[in-house]
KOLMARKE-14477 format. One line per field, with one value per residue: z, y, x of N, C-alpha, C, O in turn; residue in one letter. Coordinates in steps of 0.1 Angstrom, whole numbers, plus 5000, padded with zeros to 4 digits. Each point is the difference from the previous one (the first is absolute). Example, Ala and Ser with C-alpha at 12.3 -4.5 7.8 and 13.67 -1.06 7.14 Angstrom:
<recs>
n_c3: (5078:4986) $
n_c2: (4943:5011) $
n_c1: (5132:4986) $
ca_c3: (5000:5000) $
ca_c2: (5012:5011) $
ca_c1: (4991:5009) $
c_c3: (5000:5008) $
c_c2: (5012:5011) $
c_c1: (5009:4992) $
o_c3: (5007:5001) $
o_c2: (5000:5011) $
o_c1: (5010:5005) $
residuo: (A:S) $
</recs>
This chain:
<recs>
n_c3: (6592:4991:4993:4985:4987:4996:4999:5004:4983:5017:4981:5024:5004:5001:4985:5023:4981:5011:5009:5001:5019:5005:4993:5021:4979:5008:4989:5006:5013:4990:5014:4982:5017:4983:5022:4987:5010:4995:4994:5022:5006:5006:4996:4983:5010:5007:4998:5026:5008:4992:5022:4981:5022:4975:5006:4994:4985:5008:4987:5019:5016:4998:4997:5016:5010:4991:5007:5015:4997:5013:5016:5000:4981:5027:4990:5022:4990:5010:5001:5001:4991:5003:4992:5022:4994:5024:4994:5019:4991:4990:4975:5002:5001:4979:5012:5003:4980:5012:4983:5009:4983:5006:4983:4999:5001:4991:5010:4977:5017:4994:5027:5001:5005:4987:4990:5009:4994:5014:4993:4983:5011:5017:4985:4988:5008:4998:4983:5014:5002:4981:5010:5002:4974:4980:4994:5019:4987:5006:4992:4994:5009:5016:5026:5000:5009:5025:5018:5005:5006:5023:5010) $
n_c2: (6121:4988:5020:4991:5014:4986:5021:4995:5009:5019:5000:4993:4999:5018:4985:4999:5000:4985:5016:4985:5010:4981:5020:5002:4990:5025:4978:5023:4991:5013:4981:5002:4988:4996:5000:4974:5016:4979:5018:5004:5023:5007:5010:5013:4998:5019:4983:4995:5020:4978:5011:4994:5006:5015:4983:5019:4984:5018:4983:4986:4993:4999:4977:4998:5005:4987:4980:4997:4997:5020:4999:5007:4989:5004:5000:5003:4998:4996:5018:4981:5017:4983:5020:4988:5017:4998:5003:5008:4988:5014:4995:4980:5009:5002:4981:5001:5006:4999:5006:4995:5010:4978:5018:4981:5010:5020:5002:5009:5014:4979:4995:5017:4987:5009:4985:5013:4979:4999:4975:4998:5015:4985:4986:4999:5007:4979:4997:4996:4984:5003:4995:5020:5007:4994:4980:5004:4980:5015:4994:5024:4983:5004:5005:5014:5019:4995:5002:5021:5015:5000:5011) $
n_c1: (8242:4988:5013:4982:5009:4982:5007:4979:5003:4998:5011:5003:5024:5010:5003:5001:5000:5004:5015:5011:4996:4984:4995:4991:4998:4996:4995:4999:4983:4984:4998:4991:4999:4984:4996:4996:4990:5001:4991:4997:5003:5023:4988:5008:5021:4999:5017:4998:5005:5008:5011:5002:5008:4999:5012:5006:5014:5009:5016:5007:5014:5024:5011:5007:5017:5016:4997:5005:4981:4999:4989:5021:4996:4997:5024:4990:5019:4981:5014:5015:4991:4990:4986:4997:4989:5006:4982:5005:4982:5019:5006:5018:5015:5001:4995:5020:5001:5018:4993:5015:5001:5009:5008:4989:4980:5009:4978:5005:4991:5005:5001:5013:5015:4992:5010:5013:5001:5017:5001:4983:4979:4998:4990:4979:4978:4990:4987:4981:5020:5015:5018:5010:5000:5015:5000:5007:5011:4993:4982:4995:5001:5012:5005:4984:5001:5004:4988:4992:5017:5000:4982) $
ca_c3: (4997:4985:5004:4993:5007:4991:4997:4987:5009:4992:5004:5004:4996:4990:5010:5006:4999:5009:5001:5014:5003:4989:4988:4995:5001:5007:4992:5004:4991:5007:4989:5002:4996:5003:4999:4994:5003:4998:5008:4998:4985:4988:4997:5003:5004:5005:5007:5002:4992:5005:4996:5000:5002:4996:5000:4989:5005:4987:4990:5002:5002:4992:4991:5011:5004:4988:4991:5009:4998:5005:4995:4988:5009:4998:5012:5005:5001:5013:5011:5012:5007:5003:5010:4997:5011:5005:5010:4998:4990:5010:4997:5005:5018:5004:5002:4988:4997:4990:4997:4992:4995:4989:4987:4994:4988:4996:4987:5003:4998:4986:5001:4997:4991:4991:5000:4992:4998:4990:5001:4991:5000:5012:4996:4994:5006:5007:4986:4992:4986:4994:4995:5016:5005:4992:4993:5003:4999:5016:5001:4990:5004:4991:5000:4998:4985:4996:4996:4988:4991:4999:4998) $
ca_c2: (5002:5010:5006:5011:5009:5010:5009:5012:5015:5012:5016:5012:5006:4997:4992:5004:4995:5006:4990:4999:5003:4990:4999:4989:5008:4991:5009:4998:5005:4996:4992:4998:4987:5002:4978:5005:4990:5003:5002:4995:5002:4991:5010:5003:5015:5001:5005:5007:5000:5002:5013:4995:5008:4996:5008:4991:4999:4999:5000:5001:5013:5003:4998:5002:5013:5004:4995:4997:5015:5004:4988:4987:4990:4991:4985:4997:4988:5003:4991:5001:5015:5008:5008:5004:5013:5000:5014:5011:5013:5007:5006:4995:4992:4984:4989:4996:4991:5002:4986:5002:4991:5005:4995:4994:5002:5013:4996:5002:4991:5004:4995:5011:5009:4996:5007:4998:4998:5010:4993:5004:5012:5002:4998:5013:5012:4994:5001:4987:5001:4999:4982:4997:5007:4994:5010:5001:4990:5002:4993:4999:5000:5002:4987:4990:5002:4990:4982:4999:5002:4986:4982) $
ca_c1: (4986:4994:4987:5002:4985:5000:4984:4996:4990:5005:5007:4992:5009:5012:5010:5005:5015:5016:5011:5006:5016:5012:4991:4994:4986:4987:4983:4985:4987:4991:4992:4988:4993:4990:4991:4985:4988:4987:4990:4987:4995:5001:5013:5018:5002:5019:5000:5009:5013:5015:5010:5012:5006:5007:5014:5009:5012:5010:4993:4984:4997:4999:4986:4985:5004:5003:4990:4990:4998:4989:4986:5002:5000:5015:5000:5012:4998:5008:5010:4997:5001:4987:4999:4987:5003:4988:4998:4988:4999:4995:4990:4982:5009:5002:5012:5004:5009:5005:5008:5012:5008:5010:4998:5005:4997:4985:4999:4991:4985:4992:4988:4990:5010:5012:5013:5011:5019:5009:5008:5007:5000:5005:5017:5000:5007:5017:5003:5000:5002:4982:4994:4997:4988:4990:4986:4991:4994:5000:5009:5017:5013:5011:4999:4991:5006:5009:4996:4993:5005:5006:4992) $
c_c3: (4990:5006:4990:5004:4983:4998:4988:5004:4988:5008:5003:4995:4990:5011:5001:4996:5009:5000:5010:5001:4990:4990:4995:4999:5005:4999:5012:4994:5011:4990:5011:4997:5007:4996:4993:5003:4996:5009:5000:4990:4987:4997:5006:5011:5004:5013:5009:4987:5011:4989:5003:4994:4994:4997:4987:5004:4985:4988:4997:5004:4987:4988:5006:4998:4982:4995:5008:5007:5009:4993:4994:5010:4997:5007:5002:5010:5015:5006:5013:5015:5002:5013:5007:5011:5004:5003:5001:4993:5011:4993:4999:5013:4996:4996:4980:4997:4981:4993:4992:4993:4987:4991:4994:4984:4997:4982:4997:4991:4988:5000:4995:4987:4991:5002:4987:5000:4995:5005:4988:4998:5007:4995:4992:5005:5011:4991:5000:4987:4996:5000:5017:5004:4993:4988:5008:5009:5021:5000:4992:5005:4990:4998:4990:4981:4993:4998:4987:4988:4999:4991:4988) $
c_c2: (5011:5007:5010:5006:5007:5005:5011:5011:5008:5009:5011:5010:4999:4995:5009:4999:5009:4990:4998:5004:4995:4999:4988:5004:4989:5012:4995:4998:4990:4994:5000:4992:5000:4988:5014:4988:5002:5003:4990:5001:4992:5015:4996:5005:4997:4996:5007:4998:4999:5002:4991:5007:4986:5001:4989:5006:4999:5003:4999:5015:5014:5000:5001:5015:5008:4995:5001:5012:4997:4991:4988:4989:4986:4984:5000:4988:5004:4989:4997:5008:5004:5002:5008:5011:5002:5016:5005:5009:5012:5006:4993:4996:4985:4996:5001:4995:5001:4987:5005:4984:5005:4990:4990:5001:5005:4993:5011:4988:5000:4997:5009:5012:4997:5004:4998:4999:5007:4999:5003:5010:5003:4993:5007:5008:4998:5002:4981:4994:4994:4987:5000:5006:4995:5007:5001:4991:4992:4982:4989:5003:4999:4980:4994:5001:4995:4991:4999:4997:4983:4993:5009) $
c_c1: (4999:4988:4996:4986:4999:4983:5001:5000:5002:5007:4998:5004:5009:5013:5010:5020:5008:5012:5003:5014:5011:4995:4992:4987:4990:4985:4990:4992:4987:4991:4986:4992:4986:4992:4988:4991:4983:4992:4988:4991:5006:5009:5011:5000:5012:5001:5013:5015:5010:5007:5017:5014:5013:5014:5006:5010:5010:4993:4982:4992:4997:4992:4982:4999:4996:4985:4986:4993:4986:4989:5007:4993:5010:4998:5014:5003:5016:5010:4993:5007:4988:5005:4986:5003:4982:5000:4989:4995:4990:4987:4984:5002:4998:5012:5006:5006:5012:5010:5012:5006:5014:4995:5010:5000:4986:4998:4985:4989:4991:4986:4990:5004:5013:5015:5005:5011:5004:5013:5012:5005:5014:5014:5003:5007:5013:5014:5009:4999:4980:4994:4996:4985:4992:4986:4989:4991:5004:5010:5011:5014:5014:5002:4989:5005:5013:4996:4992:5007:5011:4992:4995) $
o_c3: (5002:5005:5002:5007:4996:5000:4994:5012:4989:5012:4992:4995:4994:5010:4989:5011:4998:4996:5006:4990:4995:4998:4989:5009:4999:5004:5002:4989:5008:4990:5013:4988:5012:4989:5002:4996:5001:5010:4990:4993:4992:5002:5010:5003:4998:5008:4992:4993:5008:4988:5011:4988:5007:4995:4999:5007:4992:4999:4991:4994:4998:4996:4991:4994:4999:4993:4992:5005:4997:4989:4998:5012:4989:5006:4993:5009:5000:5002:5004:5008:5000:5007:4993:5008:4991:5004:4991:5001:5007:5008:4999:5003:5010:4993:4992:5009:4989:5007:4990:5007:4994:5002:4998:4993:5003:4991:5009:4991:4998:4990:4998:4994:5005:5007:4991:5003:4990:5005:5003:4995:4995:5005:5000:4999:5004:5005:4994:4992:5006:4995:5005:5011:5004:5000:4993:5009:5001:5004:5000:4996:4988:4990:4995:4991:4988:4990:4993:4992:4990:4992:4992) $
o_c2: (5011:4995:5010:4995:5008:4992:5006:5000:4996:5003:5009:5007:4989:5006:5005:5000:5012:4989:5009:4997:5006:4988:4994:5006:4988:5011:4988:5004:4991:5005:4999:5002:5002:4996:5012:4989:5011:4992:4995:4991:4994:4996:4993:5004:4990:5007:5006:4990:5009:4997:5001:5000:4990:5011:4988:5010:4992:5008:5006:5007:5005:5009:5002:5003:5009:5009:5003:5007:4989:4997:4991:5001:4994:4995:4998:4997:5002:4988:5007:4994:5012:4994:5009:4995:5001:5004:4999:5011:4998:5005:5005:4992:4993:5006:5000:4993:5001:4993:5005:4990:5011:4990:5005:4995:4994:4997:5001:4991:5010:5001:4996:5009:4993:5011:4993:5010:5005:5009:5002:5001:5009:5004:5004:5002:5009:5002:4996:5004:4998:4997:4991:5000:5000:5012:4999:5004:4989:4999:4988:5011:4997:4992:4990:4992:5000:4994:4990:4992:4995:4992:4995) $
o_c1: (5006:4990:5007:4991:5008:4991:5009:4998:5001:4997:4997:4992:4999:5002:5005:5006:5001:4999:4995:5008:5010:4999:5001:4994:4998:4998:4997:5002:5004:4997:5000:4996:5001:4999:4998:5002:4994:5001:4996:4995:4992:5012:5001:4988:5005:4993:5007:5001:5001:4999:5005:5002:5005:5001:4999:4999:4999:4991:4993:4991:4989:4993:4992:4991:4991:4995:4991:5009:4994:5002:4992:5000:5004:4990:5009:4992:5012:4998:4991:5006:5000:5007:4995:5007:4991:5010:4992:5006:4991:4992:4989:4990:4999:5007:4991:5005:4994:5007:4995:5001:5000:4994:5011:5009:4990:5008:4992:5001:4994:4993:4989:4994:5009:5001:4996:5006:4993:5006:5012:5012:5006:5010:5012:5012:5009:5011:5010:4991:4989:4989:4993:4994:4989:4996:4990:4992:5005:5012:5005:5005:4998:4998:5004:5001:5004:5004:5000:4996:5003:5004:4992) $
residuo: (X:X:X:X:X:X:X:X:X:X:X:X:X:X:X:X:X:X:X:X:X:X:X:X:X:X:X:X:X:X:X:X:X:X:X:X:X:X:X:X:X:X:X:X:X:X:X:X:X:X:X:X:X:X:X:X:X:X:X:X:X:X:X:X:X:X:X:X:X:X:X:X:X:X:X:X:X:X:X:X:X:X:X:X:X:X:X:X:X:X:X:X:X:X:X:X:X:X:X:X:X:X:X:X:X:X:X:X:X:X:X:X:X:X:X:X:X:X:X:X:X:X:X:X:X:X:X:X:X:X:X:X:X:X:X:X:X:X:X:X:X:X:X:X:X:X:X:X:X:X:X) $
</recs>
């Protein structure tokens, strides 16, 4: 059975990067996701915010860790590892609740905001040969410039 769990939120924090014993890196970070609903009146309003207690794992990790920073807003798209922890909040005394999941893949979100690749930048500075980074043009490949040049 296939189980993916994937939601929006934002970044309450800057993600978290540590290693384990056997140097494998693993990035905390907390996503925040908030339903918006119309009121009777006809306005917006917010409503409660669940709080998802996220873990990536390895290279992912890392990259999460290195690019993704406090407010971004993201989509992560979860293994099936949900994890839900019930407990008592002692500061309003009621019943709560926390959901942990692991990250299969963090993308950030362009629904409100723009990004930028900087895909070429990054073999550059890898010091990859130059037909691997291109003019500019996002999707110009070395591959696609061979073929041009056959036909």
């Amino acid at each position: 059975m296939l189980f993916t769990l994937t939601f929006e939120g934002n970044l309450a924090e800057d993600p978290e990067l540590r290693f384990t014993p056997t140097s494998k890196a693993v990035c905390r970070f907390r996503v925040g996701h908030s339903t918006r609903r119309r009121t009777p009146g006809g306005e917006w309003g917010n409503g409660p915010t669940t709080w998802i207690t996220v873990t990536a794992w390895e290279a992912l990790a890392e990259r999460v860790a290195e690019h993704l920073h406090r407010g971004d807003t993201v989509l992560v798209e979860a293994r099936d590892d949900l994890s839900v922890w019930a407990y008592h909040n002692q500061t309003t005394d009621k019943p709560a609740g926390q959901l942990q999941v692991t990250a299969a893949n963090v993308a950030l979100s362009m629904r409100f905001n723009g990004a930028v690749a900087r895909r070429g930048e990054r073999a550059a500075a890898a010091g990859l040969p130059a037909e691997t980074v291109g003019d500019g043009d996002p999707w110009d490949t070395a591959a696609e410039r061979v073929l041009e040049a056959a036909f």
